[in-house]
N, C-alpha and C positions, 0 to 999 in steps of 0.2 A: 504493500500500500504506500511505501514510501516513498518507493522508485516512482510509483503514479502519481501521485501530489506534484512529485518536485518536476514531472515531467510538466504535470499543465500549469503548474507555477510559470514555468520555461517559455511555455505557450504564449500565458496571459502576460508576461510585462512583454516578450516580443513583441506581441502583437498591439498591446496598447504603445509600447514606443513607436514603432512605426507610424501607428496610426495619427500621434501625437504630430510625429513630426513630417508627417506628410500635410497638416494641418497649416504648419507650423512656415514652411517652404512654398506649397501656393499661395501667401499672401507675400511672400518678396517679389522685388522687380525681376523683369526679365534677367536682366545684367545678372545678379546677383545669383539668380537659378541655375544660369551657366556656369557662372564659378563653381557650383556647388554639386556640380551633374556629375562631378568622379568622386566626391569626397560623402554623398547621402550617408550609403552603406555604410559607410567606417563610422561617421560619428553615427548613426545609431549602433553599431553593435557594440562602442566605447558605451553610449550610454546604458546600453541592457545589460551590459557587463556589471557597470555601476551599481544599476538597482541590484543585480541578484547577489551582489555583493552587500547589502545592507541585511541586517538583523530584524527575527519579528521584532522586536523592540522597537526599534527605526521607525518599521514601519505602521505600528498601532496607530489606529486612530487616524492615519493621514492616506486620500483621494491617492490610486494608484496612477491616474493620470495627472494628479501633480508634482508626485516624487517623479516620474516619467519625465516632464515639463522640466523641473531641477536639474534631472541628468541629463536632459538634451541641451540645457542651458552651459552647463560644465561642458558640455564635449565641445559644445560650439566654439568656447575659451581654448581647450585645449588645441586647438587644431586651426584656431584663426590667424595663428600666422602661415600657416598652408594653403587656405584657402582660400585667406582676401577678404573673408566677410565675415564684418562685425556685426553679430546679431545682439541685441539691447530686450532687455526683457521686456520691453512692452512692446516688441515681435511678438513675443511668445506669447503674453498674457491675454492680449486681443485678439485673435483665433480662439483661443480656447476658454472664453468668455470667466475666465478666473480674475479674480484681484492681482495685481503686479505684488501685491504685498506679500501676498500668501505662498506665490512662488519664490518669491526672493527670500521668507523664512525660512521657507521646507531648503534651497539652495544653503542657506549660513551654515544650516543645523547638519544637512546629512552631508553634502560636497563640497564646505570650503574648509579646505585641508591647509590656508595660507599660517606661515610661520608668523610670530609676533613679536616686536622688539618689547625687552625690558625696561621700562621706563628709568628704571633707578639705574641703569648702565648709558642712558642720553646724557652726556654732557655736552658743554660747547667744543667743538674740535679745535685744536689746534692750526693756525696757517701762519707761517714763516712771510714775510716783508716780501722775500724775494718769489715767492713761491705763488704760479698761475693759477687761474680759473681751473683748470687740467688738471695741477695738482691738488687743489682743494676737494673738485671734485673726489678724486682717489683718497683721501685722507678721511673723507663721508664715508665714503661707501664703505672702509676700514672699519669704522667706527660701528655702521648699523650692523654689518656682519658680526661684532662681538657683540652685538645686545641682544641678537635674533635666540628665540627661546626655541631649542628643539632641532638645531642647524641638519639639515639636509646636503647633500650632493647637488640635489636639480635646483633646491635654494640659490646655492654658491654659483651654478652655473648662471639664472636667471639674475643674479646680482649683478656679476657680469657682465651678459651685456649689457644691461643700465648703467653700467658704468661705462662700456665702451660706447653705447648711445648719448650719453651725456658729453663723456668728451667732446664727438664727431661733432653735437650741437653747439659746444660754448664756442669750438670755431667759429659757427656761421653766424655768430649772435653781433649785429654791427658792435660797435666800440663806443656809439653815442648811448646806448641800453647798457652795454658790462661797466662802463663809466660809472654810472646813476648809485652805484652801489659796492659797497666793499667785496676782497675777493670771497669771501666763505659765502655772503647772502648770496650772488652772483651762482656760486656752485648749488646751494640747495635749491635756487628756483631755477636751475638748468634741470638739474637730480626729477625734482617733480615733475617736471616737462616730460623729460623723457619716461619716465614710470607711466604718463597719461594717453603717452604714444605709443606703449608696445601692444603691439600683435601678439595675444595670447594670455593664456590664465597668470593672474599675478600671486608671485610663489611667495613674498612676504606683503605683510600689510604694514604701508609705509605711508603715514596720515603727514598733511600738512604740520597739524601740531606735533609729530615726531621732526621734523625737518626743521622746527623752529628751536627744539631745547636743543639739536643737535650746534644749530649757527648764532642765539642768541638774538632771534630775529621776530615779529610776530606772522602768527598762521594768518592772519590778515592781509601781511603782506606778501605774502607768499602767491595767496590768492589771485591777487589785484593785480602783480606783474606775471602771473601765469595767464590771467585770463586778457590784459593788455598787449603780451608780447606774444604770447607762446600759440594759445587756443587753435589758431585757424589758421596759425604759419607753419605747422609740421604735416609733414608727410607719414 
């Protein structure tokens, strides 16, 4: 009787993920359906994967088609630097006439596996007179890596490139903007920039107010020059 449970268990989230995210895919643009014409398959079977990897515990009490939703949401993170397309949960939530909120729960609770820095390991970093945009950047990202609670391999790697994306960007940042501000503020509002451009699931959670005890700066401003300089000039 066991084998046969877990068989139509098997069934039933296949079948509702699919269904989910067939739901999910006719309400994107054309553009974006093409991108997505070799990549279907893989993120659902990451996402069916997902679910039957949760616990009854997990999953008491919570809509099979919302944990479904959750994990199609996660796949969609993982695999969106592959595929070019950013899906925003309220893709997901408007097709399947749920709350954006309900799905972004059920997502915190059973799929978001992001590491978290220590607060009481945030201090102000250190940056030398002589020392660039480039190296401050790096002396950041030093920094959040020893605070990060739980360090991972794919963490280190996704630190990474935010740190080699940040560099690439304090290049291209004119000199009348890196002026405005000393070099540490300069690095942490590059650091966020680039966190807010990567393509893919983000492996540590790195809040403007972590960015601020890091450089002595307020999450305010962090904000204001992210969304004056940065927002709608990145690729």
């Amino acid at each position: 009787m066991a084998s046969v449970s877990t068989t139509l268990e098997t069934i039933t989230t296949t079948g509702v993920v699919s269904d989910v995210t067939n739901l999910i895919v006719e309400k994107l643009d054309e553009f974006q359906r093409e991108k997505l014409s070799q990549w279907v398959k893989i993120i659902e079977e990451h996402a069916e994967r997902a679910v039957r990897n949760l616990t009854p515990t997990q999953l008491k009490r919570r809509k099979i088609e919302v944990v479904a939703a959750a994990a199609i949401y996660d796949a969609f993170l993982e695999f969106e630097g592959k595929t070019g397309v950013k899906l925003s949960l309220r893709q997901i939530h408007e097709p399947l006439g749920r709350t954006l909120c309900i799905i972004n729960t059920t997502w915190n609770r059973l799929f978001d596996n992001r590491g978290s820095l220590r607060g009481d390991q945030l201090d102000v970093v250190h940056v030398g007179k002589s020392e660039s945009v480039s190296d401050a950047i790096t002396n950041v990202m030093q920094a959040i890596t020893k605070a990060i609670d739980g360090f991972t391999p794919l963490m280190n790697k996704w630190l990474d490139d935010i740190r080699i994306k940040a560099i690439e960007l304090s290049q291209s940042v004119p000199d009348n903007i890196v002026k405005r501000y000393d070099t540490l503020t300069d690095a942490v509002i590059i650091i966020y920039a680039a966190i807010q451009h990567h393509h893919g699931k983000m492996q540590v959670q790195i809040s403007q107010r972590d960015l601020s005890l890091l450089s002595g700066t307020s999450p305010a401003l962090i904000s204001k020059c992210w969304v004056d300089f940065f927002e709608n000039r990145i690729e």
